[in-house]
N, C-alpha and C positions, 0 to 999 in steps of 0.2 A: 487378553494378550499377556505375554510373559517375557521378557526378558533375559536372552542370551548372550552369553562371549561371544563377539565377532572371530569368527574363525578365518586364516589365510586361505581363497582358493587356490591355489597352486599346493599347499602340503595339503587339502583336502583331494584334489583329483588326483594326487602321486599316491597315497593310501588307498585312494577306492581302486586305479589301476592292478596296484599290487593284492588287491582280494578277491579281482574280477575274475581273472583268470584259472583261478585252482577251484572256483566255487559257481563259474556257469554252467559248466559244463552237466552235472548231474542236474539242474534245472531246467536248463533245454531240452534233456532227455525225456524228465516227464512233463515237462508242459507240451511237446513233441506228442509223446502218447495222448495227453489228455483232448488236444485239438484233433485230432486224427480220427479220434470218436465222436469226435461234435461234426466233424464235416464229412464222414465216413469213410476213410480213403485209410488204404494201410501204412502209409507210412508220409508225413511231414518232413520237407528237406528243408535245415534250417534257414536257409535263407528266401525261402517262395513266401511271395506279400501276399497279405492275410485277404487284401480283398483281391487286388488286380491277377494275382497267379491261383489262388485257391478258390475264388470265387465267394467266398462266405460275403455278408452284408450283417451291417451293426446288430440284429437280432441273433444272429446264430454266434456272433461274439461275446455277444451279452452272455448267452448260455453256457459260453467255454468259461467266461468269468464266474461263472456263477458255480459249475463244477470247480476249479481252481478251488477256488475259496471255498468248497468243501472239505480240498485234500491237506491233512496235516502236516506233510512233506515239502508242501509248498507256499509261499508268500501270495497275501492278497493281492490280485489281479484287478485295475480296476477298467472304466471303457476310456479312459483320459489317458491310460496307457498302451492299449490296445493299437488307439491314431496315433501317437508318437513314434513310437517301436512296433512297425506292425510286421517283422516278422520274426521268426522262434528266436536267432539270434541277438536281435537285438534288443528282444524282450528280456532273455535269459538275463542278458549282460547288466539290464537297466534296473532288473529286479536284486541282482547280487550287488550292484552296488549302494541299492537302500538300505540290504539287509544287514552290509559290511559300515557301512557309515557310522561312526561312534562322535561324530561330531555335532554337537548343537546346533539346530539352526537359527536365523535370526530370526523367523516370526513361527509361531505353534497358533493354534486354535484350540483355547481348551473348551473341555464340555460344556455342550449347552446348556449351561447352570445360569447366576447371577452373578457378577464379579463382587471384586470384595469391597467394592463402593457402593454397589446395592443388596443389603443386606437381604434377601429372599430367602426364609427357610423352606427347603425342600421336605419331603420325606418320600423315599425310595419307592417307585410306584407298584412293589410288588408286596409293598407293605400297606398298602390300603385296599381298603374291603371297598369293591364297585359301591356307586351310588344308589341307595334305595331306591326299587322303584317305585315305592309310596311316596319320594319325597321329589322324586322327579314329576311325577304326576301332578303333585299337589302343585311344585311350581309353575308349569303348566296351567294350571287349573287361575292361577293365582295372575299369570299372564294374559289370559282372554278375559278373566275380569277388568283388568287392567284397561283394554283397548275398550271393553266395553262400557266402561268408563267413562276414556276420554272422549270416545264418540261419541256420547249421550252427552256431555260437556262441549263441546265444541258445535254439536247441532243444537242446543239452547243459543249460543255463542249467535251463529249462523240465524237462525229465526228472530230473535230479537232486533240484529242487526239492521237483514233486511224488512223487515216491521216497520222500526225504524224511521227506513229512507222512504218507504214506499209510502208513508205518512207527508213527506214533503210535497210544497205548492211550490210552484213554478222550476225554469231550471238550474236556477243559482242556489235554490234552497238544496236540490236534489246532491246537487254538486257537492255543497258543503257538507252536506252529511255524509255521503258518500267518503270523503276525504276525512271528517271525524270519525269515521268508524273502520274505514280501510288502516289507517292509523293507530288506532286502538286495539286490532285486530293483530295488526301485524307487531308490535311492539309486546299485545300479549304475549303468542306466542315465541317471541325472541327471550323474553325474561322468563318467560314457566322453565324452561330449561333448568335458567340459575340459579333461580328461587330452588326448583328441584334438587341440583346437586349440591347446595351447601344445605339443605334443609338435610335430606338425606343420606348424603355421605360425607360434608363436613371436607376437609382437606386430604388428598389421597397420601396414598404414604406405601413407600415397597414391603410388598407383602404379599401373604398368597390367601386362598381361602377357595374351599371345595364349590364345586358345580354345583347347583342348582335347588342351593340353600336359601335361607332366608338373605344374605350378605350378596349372594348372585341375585336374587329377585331387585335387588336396589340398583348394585350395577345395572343389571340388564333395563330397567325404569329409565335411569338417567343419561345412559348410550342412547336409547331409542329416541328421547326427547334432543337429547343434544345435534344425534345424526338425520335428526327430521325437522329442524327448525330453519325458520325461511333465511337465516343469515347463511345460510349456503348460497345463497345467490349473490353475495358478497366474496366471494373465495376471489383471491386477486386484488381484494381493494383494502386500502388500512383501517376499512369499518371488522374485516373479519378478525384482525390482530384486537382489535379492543374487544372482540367477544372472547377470543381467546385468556385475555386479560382478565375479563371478567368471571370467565368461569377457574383462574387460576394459574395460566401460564405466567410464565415470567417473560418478558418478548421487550428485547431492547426495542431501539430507538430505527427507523430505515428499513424493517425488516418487509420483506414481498411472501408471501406464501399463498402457491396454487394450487397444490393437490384437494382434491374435493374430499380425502380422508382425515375428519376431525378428529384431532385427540383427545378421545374418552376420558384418561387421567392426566389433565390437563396440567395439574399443581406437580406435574412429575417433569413437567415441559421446562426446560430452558433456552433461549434462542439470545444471541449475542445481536448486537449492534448490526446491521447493513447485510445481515445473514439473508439467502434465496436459496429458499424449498420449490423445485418445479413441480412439470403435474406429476399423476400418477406416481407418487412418492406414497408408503404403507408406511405412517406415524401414528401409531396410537397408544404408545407408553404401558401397553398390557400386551398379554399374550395366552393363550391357553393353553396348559402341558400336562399331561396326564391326568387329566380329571381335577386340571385346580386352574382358577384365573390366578397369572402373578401379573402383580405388576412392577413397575422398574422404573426408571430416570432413564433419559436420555438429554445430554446437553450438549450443545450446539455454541462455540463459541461464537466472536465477533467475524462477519465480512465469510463465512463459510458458502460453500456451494453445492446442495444434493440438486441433481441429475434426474432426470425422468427415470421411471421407471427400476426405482428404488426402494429397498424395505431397509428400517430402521428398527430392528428389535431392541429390547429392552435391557439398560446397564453399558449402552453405547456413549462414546464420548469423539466430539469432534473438536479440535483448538481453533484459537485465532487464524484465519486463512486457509484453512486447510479445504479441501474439494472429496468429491465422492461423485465417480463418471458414472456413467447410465447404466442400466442395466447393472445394476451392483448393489451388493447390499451388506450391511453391517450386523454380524453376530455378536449374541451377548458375548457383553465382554471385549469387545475390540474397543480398543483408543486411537483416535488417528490425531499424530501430533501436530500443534502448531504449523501451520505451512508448508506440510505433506498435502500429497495428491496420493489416492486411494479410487482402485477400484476392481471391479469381478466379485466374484461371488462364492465363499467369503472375499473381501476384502483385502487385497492385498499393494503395497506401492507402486507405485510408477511415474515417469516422469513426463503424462500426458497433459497438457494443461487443458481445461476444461473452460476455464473463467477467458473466454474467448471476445464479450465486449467489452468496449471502454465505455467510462462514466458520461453522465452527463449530466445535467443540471436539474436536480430534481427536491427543491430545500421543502421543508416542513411545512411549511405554509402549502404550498402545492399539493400534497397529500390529501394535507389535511379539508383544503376547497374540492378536492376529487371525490374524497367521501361524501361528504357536506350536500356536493350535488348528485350525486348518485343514489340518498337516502330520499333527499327532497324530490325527483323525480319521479321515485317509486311512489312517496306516500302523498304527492301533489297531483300527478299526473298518471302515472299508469296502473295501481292501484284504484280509483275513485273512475279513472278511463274503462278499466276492463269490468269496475259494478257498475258504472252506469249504460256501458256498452251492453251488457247481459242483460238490462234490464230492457233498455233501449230494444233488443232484438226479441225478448219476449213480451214487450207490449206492441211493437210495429209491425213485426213479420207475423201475417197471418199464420203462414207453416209453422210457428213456435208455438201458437196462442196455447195446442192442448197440454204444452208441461207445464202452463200454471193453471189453467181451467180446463182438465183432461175431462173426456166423458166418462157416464159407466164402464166401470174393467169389464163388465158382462157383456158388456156391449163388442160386436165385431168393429166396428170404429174405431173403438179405441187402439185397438191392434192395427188398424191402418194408418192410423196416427202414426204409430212407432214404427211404422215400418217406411214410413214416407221420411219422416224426421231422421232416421237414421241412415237410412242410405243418403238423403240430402247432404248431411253433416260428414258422411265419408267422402261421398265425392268430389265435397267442395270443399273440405279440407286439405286431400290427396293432391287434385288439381292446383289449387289455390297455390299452395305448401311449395307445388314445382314451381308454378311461377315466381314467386318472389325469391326462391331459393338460385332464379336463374338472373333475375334482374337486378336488385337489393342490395345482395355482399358484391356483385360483381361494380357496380357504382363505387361503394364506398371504397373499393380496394383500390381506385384512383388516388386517395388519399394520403398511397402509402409506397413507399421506395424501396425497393429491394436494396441490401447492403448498407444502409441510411441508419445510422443510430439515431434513437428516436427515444425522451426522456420519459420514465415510467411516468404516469397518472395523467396524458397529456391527452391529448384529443387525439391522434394517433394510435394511442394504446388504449383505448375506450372502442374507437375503428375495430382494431383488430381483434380486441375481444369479442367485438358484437357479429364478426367476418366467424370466427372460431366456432362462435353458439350457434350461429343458423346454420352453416354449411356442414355440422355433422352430425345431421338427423338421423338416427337409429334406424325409424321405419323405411325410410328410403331404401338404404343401404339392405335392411334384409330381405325388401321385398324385389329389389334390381340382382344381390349378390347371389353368388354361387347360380348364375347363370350370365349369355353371351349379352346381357342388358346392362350387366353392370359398369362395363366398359363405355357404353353412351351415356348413365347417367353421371360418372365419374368426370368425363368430358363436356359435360354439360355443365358441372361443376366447377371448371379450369383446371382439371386437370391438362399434364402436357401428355397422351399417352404413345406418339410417334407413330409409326405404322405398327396400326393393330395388330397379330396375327392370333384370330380366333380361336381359343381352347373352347369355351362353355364353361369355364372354371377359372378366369383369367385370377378374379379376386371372391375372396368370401365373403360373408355377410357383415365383419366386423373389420372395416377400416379408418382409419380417423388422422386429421391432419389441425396442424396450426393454419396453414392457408391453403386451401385449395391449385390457388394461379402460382405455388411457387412449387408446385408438386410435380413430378416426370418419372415417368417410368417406360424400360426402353422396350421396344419389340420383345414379343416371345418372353418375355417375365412373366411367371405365375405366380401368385402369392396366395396361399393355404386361409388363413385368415390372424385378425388380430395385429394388423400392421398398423405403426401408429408413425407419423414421419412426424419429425423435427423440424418445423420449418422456425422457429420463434427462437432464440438465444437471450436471457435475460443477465441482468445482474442487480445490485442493488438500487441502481438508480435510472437505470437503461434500457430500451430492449434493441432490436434487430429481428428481422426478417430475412431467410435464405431461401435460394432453390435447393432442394432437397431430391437429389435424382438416383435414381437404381437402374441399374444397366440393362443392357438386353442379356436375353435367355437366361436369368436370373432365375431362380426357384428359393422363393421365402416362407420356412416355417410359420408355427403359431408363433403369437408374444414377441414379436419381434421389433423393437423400436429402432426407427432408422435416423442418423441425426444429418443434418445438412451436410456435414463435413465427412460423412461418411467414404470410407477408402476402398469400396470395392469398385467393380467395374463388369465387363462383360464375363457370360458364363460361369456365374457363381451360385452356390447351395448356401443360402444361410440359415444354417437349425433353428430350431427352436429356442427361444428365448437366449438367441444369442447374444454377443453386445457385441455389434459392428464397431472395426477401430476405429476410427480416427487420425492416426498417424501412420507413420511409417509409408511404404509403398503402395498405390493402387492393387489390390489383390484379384486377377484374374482367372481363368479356369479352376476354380478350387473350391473347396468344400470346407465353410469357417463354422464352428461348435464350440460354444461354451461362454463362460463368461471369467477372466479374459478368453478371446477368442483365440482357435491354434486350427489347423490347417488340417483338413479331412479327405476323404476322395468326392470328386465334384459327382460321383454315381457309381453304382456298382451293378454288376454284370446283371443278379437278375433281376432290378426294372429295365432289365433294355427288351425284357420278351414280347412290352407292347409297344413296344416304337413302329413296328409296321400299323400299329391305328392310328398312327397320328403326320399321317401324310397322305398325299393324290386321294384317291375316288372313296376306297375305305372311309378317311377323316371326315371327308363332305356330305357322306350318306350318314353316317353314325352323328357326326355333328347336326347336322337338320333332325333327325332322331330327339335327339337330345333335347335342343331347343323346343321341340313340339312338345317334351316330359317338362322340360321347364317351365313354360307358358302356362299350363296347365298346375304347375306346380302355385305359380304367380297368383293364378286365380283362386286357387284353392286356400291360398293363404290370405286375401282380400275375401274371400266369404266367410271364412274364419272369424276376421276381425267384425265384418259387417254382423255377425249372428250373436256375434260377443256387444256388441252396441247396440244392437235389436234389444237385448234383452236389459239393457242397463238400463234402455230407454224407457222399457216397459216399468220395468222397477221404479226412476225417479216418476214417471207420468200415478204411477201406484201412492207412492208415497204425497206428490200432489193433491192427491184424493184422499187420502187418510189425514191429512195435514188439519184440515178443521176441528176434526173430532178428538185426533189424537195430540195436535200439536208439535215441537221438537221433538218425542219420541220414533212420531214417523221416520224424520230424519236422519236419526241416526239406526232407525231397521232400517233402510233403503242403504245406510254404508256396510252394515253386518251382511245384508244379503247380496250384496255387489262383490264383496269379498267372498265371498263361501261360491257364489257363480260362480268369478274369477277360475279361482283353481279346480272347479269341478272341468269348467267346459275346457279349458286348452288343456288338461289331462285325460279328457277324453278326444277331444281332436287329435293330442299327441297319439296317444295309443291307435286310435283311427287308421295314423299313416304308418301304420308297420300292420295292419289286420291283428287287430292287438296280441299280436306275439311276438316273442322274445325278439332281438337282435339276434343276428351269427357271424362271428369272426369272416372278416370277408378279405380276400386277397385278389383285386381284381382292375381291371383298366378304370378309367374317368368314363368311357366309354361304353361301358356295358350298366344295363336296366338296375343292374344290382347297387350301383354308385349310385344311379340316378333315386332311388328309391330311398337313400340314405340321404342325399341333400334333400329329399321333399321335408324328410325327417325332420331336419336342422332348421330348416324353413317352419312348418307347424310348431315346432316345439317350442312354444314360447315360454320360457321361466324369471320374466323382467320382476312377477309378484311375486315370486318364491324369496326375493330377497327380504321381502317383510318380515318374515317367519323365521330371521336369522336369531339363534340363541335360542329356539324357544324348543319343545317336543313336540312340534306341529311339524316343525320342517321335513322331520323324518318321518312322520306320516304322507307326509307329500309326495317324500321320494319313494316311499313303497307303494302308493297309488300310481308311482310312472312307473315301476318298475323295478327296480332299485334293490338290494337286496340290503336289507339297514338292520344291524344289528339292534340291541337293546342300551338304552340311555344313551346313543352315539350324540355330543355336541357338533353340532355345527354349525360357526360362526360366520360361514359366508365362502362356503365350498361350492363349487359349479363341475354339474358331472353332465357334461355332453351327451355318452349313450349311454340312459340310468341301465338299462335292462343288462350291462354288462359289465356292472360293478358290483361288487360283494366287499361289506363293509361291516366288521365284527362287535361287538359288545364293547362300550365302552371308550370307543376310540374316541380320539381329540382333532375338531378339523378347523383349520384356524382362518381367518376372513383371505380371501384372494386364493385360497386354494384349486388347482383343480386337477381332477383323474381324469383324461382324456383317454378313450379306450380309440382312438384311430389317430392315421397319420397319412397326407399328402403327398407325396415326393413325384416331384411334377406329374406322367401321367400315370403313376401308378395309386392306387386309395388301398390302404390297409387297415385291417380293425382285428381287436379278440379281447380280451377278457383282463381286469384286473383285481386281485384280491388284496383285499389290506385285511390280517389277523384282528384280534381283539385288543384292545388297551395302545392301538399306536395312534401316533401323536403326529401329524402334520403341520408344519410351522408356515408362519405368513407369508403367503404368496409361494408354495410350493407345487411347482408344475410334474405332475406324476403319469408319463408317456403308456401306451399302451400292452400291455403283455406281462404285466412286471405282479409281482409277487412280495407281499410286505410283510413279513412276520409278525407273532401277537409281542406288545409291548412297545417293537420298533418306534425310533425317531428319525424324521426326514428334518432337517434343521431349515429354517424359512430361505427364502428364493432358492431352493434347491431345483434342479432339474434331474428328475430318477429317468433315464431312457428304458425305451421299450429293453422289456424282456428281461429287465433287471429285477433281483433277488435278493431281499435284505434278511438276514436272518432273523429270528427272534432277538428281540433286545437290544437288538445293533442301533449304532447310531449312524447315520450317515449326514451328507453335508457336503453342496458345492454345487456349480453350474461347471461338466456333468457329477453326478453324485457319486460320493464313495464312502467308503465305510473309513469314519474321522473318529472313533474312539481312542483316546488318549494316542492320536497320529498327529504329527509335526508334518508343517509344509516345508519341504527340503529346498536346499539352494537350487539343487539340480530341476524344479519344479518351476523356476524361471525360464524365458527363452532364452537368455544367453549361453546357458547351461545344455541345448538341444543338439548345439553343433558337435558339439564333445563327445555327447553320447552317443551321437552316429558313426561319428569315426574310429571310437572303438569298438563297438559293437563287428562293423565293416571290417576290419582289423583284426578279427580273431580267427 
């Protein structure tokens, strides 16, 4: 951030008046021409709206901005301006007054560089020669040694262990050993982390250093061990803050941190006094940019407030009190000062308050007995519970006996073995799972009061965490979603979901909540997937629980976090990765995009060509249709799983049998070859449900075989183990076995590409953890899909969501939580940046880019 002269509004909008008028007028004429060819019609009257009178929809606007910003004649066009000013006039007008503005404004975003408090040296990424691919290889090569390594390590670990206990008489003796070695076990690996990163990389420090050298092979050692060690199941409790400690944060005194994203360069961390990190917060004090890891400082004063669904890049600075609302995210180089409120994406002020509860009693002592018991728990009780429980179930259940005394493998036996044992263990899992998942959280949530502040580390907030972990089980969810079932297991769950009205697509695969019973969603709501409600409100010493409701006839993009306080209401579109207000007016009939959010068309003319599918005798026949593709889709995804644990089955009962002869070796080939199944069998199930051929850009109802054929897709494609393979040259072997079209050396640290077969990804490119290139898009009953290209050498920033149709030049940069829409075109080398994105090279965010600033602009625009 930089620092400008506050200028007067009033002698700013008397200068921009006086240059609007001698200098729109030749702008409207060719931006006139230029949209006339995008929508094919001979001539544009400047005032017919772009969607309601022309008909065009955000893709065919994309492509007018995209032409714009080709022509030399004219100012860059972006889609943020498109819904503001959507028609020639007031475009014309909106655009001459940026161009005439000579006044500084008060906040700029500079390049995505380092600020000058983290000293990162760059060098220009057109000045470095790609990564050898001798040395990318090598690292690679250097990484599977690595795992196989530690799996030969940890099954000695494992064998010994249990040796061990199974030596013990009676069952006090069993017990204690049991508890000495689950102990030992887990403490190991808490501390190999530590021992790891000061052994090997010593204290971090800003800086950069190329991909997938020997200084990458270290990082990427002590990422993998830090983001795989069991104190993740601490996240929430003040045991994670003294890990954090110990691998080198600096973390005052009160602090609460949720997100399950650890920071890697931890000694780069500062966090002030009574500071709350929520979930889904991206802090990890590095970043990937053109073929180099840098890393950077981020600190966090005393009593601050990040927000779900937040990225924190690196060279960020927050003061004493300050906040950061949801759905928002801080680029290098922003400062938010002292007792500022900040939010959108970049970052900009506002006078929303976020820090919504009050305190409550929560002193040092209390904490510190909340970890105390929550350590002794694990290594008393459910640790030594779940070894001797396993032991218990494979010496008493006759059906277990053959995974510790399997027969001959030559034997057909032994394959009925595994075929008995494994559908056992699925269906009494599945079954099991719903039950308690209906009975269990639904008890305990008696516990807890809506509206009720309630003091962190209390018996309350242990409730609700343990409400939180069971009720948002993954397999449920995708094996009920994107079909008319997911609506009874959501209700089954507490949801409130009022009178159903059946799409077959009500919700996708990916939904997740603080609580269940505090969740509502109104009639005729569709939401795409990736909705995650707000039902929990914390603070440093506090939490609360709210009802979190979404209206009827609502239609909700991806990535959408919705918070309790949420201000929409009936018949609303909310985009993708938008950030619902919070204040101001209930917003109804409308269409809210971006982050901050501004006001769009609630639909546009042509999805309305399937609306006659989605009522009387048509919707009833196609809907049972559907349902019958779904059912079927259900099962196929339960056989999936059932043939993927057939064969694990087969594997450990193998390794059982090897175990004499060969010892902890066995052990650890039965995890190499689990691993190497893993990705062979769901990349062939994936390809399976497309007839292994490509995907095709699809423009078509929710309704027709061709949509249904894509959710079986979504369903089959499991990529939950692709994440292992983050950072390494494995991953992108992965993604050219799905499909994928993957450049040469392409890093990627934690990208998710939906439909691989319709992504084309060049040499060299940089993909940063939480990314994703989504090649389709939902808008209630319409499904659309097509193709996206990203050039060579471009760089994707964390948590960057990249819409479908869109085109990325070689070298480009998306800056992190950026949203690129469909059909967007960045040029070579460009930089862009924003929730929606626009091209931010050496670009000031202007006054008039406030909403105070909107009403002005329409009235003279209307006025001319």
């Amino acid at each position: 951030m930089t620092d400008a002269i506050a200028a007067d509004p009033a002698d700013i909008s008397t200068f921009q008046d006086d240059r609007a008028a001698g200098s729109a007028t030749g702008t409207e004429r060719r931006l006139a021409e230029v949209l006339a060819g995008v929508v094919r019609v001979e001539q544009v009257p400047p005032h017919s709206h772009f969607f309601d009178d022309l008909g065009a929809d955000s893709l065919v606007m994309a492509q007018f901005c995209a032409r714009v910003r080709k022509r030399e004649d004219l100012p860059a066009v972006s889609m943020k301006d498109i819904y503001r000013y959507p028609t020639i006039r007031s475009l014309a007008v909106s655009l001459s007054d940026a161009a005439s503005a000579s006044v500084p404004s008060r906040y700029s975003l500079v390049e995505a560089s380092a600020p000058a408090r983290t000293p990162v040296t760059r060098t220009p990424a057109g000045a470095r020669a790609p990564a050898a691919t001798v040395r990318y290889i090598f690292c690679g090569m250097l990484q599977s040694l690595f795992f196989l390594g530690y799996s030969l390590l940890t099954a000695f670990a494992a064998a010994a262990s249990y040796a061990w206990i199974s030596a013990g008489s009676g069952l006090f003796d069993l017990y204690l050993r049991s508890v000495l070695c689950a102990g030992a076990g887990f403490l190991g690996l808490c501390a190999f982390p530590i021992v790891a990163k000061w052994t090997l990389i010593g204290r971090w420090r800003t800086g950069e250093f190329p991909l997938w050298g020997m200084e990458y092979l270290r990082f990427w050692v002590v990422k993998t061990l830090i983001r795989t060690s069991p104190l993740r199941l601490f996240i929430g409790s003040p045991l994670y803050t003294l890990y954090l400690r110990a691998l080198g944060a600096r973390i005052g005194r009160g602090v609460t941190i949720l997100t399950r994203t650890i920071p890697v360069c931890a000694d780069l961390l500062t966090i002030g006094d009574g500071t709350v990190i929520r979930k889904d917060v991206l802090l990890s004090c590095y970043r990937a940019h053109g073929g180099l890891i840098q890393t950077g400082r981020v600190t966090l004063g005393s009593n601050v407030l990040i927000s779900e669904h937040t990225v924190l890049d690196i060279g960020t600075e927050m003061g004493d009190g300050a906040q950061l609302g949801h759905a928002s995210s801080l680029h290098c180089g922003q400062v938010v000062p002292a007792g500022e409120r900040w939010h959108g994406s970049p970052a900009q002020p506002t006078d929303v308050d976020y820090g919504r509860v009050g305190p409550a009693d929560c002193p040092t002592r209390k904490r510190a007995a909340y970890g105390v018991l929550q350590l002794l728990s694990l290594l008393v009780m459910w640790l030594p519970l779940t070894t001797g429980a396993v032991s218990a179930l494979l010496a008493g259940v006759p059906l277990l006996h053959p995974l510790l005394n399997p027969r001959p493998m030559a034997s057909p036996a032994f394959f009925v073995d595994a075929l008995i044992i494994s559908s056992t263990v699925l269906c009494g899992s599945t079954l099991g799972g719903l039950l308690v998942l209906g009975t269990v959280p639904r008890v305990l949530n008696r516990a807890i009061k809506p509206g009720k502040v309630y003091p962190l580390y209390g018996l309350q907030y242990g409730i609700q965490r343990v409400i939180g972990l069971m009720t948002n089980r993954k397999f449920f969810t995708t094996l009920f979603g994107d079909s008319s079932s997911i609506v009874h297991y959501l209700r089954y769950l507490g949801y409130d979901l009022s009178r159903i009205e059946q799409t077959g697509s009500n919700f996708g695969t990916e939904v997740q909540h603080d609580n269940p019973y505090l969740s509502s969603v109104g009639t005729g709501t569709m939401i795409a997937d990736g909705l995650s409600l707000m039902n929990a409100d914390f603070s440093s010493t506090s939490f609360r629980v709210s009802r979190a409701s979404i209206g009827p006839r609502n239609f909700l993009g991806n990535r959408v976090a919705y918070p309790s306080q949420g201000k929409t209401g009936d018949n609303c579109l909310l985009a993708t990765k938008v950030m619902v207000p919070t204040d101001g007016p209930v917003r109804e009939g409308v269409g809210l995009l971006g982050s901050p959010s501004f006001e769009i068309p609630r639909t546009v003319l042509r999805d309305n060509r399937f609306n006659h599918l989605r009522t009387g005798d048509e919707l009833r026949h196609r809907l049972a249709a559907k349902n019958r593709h779904n059912a079927a889709t259900a099962g196929l995804y339960l056989l999936a799983r059932w043939s993927h644990l057939f064969v694990i089955t087969l594997v450990t009962m193998g390794a059982a049998n090897l175990y004499p002869s060969l010892g902890a070796p066995a052990i650890a080939l039965a995890t190499v070859l689990t691993f190497t199944f893993t990705v062979v069998h769901f990349a062939l199930i994936e390809r399976a449900s497309t007839g292994f051929k490509a995907q095709q850009p699809l423009y078509c109802s929710i309704y027709e075989p061709r949509f249904w054929h894509h959710e079986r897709f979504w369903k089959m494609a499991s990529v939950d183990y692709i994440q292992v393979f983050n950072g390494t040259p494995f991953k992108n072997v992965i993604w050219r076995l799905l499909g994928a079209r993957i450049g040469k050396r392409v890093f990627d640290d934690g990208c998710f590409l939906p439909e691989r077969t319709l992504v084309t990804i060049g040499d060299d490119s940089t993909l940063n953890a939480g990314t994703v290139i989504q090649c389709h898009s939902q808008e209630d009953g319409a499904f659309k899909s097509d193709r996206n290209a990203l050039g060579s050498g471009c760089t994707l920033g964390v948590g960057a969501f990249v819409h479908y149709g869109v085109t990325i030049g070689d070298g480009a940069v998306l800056a992190p939580d950026s949203f690129l829409m469909k059909g967007e075109e960045i040029p070579p080398h460009a930089q862009w940046a924003g929730n929606p994105a626009q091209d931010m090279q050496g670009k000031e965010i202007p006054l008039e880019d406030r909403p105070e600033a909107d009403a002005a602009h329409a009235a003279r625009a209307h006025g001319n």
